[in-house]
TIVO-2410 file (N, C-alpha, C; in nm, 3 decimals):
# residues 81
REC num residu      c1      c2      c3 atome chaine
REC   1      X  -0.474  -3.067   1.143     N      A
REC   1      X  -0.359  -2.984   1.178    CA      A
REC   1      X  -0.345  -2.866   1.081     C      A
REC   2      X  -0.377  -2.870   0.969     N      A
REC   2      X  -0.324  -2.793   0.833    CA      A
REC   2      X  -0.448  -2.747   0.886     C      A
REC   3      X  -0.577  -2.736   0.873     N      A
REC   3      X  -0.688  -2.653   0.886    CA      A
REC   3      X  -0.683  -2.577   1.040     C      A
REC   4      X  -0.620  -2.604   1.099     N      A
REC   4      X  -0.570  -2.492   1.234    CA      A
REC   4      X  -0.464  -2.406   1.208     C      A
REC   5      X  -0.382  -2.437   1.097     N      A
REC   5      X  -0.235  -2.333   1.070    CA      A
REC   5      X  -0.297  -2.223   0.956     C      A
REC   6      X  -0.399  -2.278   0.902     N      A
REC   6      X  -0.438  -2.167   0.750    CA      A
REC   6      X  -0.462  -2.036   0.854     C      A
REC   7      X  -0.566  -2.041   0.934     N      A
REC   7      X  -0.622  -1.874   0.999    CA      A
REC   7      X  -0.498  -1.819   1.056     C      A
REC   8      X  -0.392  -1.879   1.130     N      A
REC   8      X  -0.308  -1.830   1.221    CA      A
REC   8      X  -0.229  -1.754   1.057     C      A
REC   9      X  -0.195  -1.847   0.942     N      A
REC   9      X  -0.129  -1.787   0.904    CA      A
REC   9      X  -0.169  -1.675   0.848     C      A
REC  10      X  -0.293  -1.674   0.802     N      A
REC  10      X  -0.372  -1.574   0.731    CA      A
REC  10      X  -0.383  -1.452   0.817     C      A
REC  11      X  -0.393  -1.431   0.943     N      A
REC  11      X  -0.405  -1.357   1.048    CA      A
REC  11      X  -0.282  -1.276   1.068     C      A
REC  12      X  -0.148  -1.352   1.007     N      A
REC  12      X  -0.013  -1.305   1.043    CA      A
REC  12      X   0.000  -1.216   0.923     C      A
REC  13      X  -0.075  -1.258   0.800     N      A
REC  13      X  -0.032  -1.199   0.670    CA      A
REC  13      X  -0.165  -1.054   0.710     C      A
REC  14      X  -0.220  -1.042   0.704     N      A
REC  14      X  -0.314  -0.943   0.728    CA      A
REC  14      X  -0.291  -0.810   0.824     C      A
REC  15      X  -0.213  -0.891   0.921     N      A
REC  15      X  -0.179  -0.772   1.022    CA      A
REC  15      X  -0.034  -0.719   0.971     C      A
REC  16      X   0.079  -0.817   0.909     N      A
REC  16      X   0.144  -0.736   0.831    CA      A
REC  16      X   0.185  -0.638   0.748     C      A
REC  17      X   0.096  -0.658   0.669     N      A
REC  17      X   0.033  -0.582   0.525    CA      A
REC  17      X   0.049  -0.432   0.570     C      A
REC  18      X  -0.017  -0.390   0.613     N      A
REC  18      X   0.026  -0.262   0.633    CA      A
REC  18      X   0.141  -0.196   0.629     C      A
REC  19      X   0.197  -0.277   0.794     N      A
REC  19      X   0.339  -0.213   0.779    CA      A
REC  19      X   0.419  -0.235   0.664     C      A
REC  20      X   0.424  -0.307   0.621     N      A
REC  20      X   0.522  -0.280   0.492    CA      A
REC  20      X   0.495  -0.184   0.393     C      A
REC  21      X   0.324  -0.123   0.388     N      A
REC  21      X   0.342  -0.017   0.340    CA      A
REC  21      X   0.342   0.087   0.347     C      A
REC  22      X   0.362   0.121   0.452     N      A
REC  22      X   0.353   0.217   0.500    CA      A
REC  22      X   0.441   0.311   0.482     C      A
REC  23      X   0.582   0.259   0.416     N      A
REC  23      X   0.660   0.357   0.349    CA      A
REC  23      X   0.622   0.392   0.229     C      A
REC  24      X   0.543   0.378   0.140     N      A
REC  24      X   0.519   0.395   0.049    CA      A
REC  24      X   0.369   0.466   0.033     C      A
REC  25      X   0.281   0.442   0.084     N      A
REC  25      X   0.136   0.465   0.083    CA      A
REC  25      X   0.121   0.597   0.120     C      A
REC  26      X   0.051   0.726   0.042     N      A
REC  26      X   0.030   0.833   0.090    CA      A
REC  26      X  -0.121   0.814   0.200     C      A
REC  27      X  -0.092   0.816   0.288     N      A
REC  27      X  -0.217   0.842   0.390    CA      A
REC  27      X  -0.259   0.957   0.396     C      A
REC  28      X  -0.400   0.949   0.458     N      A
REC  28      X  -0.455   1.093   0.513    CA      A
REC  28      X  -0.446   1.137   0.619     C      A
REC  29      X  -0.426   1.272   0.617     N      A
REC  29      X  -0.410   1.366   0.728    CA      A
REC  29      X  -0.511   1.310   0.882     C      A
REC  30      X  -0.652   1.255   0.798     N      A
REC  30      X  -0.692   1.238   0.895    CA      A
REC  30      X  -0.706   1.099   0.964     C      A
REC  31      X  -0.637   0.998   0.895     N      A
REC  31      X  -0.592   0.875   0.892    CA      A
REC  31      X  -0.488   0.879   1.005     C      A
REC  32      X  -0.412   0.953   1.001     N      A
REC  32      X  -0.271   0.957   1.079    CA      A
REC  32      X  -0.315   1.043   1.202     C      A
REC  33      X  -0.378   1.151   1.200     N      A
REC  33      X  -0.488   1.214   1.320    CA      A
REC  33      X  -0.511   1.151   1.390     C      A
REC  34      X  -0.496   1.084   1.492     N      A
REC  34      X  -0.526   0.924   1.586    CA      A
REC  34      X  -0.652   1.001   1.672     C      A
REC  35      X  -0.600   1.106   1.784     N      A
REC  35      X  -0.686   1.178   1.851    CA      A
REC  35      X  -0.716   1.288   1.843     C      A
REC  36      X  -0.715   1.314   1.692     N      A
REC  36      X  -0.852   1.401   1.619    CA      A
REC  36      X  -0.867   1.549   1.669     C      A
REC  37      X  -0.710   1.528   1.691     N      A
REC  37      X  -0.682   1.683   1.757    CA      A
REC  37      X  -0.640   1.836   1.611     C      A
REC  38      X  -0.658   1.756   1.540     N      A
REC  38      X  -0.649   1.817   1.441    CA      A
REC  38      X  -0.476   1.918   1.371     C      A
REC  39      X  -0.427   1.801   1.403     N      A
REC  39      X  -0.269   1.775   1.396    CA      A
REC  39      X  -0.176   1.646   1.435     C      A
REC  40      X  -0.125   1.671   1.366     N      A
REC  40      X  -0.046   1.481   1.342    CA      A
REC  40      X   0.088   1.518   1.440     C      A
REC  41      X   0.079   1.437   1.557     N      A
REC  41      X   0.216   1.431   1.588    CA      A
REC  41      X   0.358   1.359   1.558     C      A
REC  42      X   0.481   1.345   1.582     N      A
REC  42      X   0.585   1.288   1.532    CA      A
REC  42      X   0.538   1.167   1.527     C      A
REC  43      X   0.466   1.102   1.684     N      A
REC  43      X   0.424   0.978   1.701    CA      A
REC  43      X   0.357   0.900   1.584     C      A
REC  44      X   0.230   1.021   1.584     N      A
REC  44      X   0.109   0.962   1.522    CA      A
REC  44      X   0.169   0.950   1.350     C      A
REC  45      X   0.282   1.032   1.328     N      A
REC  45      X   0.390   1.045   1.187    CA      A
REC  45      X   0.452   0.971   1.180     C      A
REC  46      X   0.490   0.845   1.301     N      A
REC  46      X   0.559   0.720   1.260    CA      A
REC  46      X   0.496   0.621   1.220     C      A
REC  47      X   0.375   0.593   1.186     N      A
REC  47      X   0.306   0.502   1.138    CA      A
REC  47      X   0.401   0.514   0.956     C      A
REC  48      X   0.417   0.601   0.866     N      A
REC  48      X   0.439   0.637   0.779    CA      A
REC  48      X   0.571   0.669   0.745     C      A
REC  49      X   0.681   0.541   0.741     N      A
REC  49      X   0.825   0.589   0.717    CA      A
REC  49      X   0.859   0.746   0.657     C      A
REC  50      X   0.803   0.733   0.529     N      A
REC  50      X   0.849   0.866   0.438    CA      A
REC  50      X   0.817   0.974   0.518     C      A
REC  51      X   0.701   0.996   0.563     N      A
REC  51      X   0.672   1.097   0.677    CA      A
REC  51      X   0.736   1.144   0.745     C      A
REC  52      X   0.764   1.011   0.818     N      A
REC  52      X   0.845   1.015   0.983    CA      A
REC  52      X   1.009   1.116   0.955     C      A
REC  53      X   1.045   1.052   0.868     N      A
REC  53      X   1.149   1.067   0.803    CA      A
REC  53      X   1.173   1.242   0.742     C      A
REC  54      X   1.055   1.263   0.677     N      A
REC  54      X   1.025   1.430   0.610    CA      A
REC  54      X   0.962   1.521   0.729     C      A
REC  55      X   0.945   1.453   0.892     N      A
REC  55      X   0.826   1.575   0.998    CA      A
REC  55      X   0.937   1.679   0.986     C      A
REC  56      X   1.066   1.662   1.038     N      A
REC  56      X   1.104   1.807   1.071    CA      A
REC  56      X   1.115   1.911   0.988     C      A
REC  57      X   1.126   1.872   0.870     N      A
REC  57      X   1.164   1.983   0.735    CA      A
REC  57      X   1.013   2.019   0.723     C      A
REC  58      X   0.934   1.912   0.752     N      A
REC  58      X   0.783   1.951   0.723    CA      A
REC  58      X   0.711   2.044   0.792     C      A
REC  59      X   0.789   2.059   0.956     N      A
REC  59      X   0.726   2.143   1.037    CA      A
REC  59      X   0.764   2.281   1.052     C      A
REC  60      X   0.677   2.345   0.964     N      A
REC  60      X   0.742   2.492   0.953    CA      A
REC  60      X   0.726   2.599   1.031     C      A
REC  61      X   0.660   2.569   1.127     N      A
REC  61      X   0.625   2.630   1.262    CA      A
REC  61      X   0.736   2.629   1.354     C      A
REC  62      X   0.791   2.503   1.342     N      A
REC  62      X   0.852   2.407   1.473    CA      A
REC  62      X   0.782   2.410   1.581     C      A
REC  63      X   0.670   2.361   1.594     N      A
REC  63      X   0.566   2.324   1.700    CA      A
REC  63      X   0.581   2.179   1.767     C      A
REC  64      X   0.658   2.117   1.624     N      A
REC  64      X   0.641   1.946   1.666    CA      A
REC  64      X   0.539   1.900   1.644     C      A
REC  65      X   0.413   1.982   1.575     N      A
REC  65      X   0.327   1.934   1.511    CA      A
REC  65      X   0.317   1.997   1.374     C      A
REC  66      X   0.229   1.863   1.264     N      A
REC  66      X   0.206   1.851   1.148    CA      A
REC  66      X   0.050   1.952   1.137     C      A
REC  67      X   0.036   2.032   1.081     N      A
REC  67      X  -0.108   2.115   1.056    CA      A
REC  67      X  -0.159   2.052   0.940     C      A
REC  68      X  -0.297   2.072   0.953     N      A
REC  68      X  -0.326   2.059   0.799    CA      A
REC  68      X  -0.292   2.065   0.681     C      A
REC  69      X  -0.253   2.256   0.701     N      A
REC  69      X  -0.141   2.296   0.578    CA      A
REC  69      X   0.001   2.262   0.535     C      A
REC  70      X   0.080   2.223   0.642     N      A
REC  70      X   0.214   2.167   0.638    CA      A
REC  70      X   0.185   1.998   0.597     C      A
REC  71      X   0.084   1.909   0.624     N      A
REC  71      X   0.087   1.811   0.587    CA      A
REC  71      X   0.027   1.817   0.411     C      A
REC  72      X  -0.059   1.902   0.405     N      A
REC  72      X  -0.099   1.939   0.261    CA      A
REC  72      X   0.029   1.941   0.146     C      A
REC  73      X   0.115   2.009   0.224     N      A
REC  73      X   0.269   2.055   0.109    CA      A
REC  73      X   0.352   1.891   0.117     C      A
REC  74      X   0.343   1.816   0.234     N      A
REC  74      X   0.343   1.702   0.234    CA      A
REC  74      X   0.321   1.621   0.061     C      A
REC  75      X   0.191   1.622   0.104     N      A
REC  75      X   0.097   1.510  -0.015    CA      A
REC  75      X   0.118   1.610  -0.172     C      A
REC  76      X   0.154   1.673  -0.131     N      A
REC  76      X   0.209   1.808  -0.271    CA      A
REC  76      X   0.287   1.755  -0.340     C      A
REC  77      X   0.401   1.766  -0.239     N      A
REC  77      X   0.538   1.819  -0.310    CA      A
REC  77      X   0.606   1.652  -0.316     C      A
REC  78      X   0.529   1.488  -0.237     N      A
REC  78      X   0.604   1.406  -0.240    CA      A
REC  78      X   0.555   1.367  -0.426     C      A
REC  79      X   0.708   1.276  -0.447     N      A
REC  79      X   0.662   1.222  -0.576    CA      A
REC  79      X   0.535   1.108  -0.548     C      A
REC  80      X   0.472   1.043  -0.622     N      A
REC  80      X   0.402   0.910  -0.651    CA      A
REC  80      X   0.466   0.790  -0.554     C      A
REC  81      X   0.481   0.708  -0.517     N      A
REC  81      X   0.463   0.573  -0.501    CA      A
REC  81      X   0.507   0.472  -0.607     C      A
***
């Protein structure tokens, strides 16, 4: 019984992991890029609380999308982790 609960639990802790850091973890531009369109949308910006949280001030276009350069001032201007 105990040797059938270890993977399930190990499986639960693994797929967790992330999200919890995801407020914290500076990702890459092209990490968060899902379909490599070469701009991060709000969507693809919710993987990343702090992000999600900083797109509109971040989007200095107001396109509703993240550019290279606007996500650059991103990874700039946030403090550390």
């Amino acid at each position: 019984m105990i040797r059938a609960v270890i993977p399930v639990v190990l499986a639960l802790f693994v797929t967790a992991a992330p999200a919890a850091e995801s407020g914290g973890a500076r990702p890459s531009f092209e990490s968060l890029d899902k379909n490599s369109d070469g701009k991060v949308s709000l969507n693809e910006a919710a993987e990343n609380d702090a992000l999600f949280v900083a797109f509109k001030s971040l989007d200095t276009n107001k396109d509703g999308l993240l550019s290279a350069e606007e996500f650059a001032a991103y990874q700039r201007d946030k403090p550390s982790a």
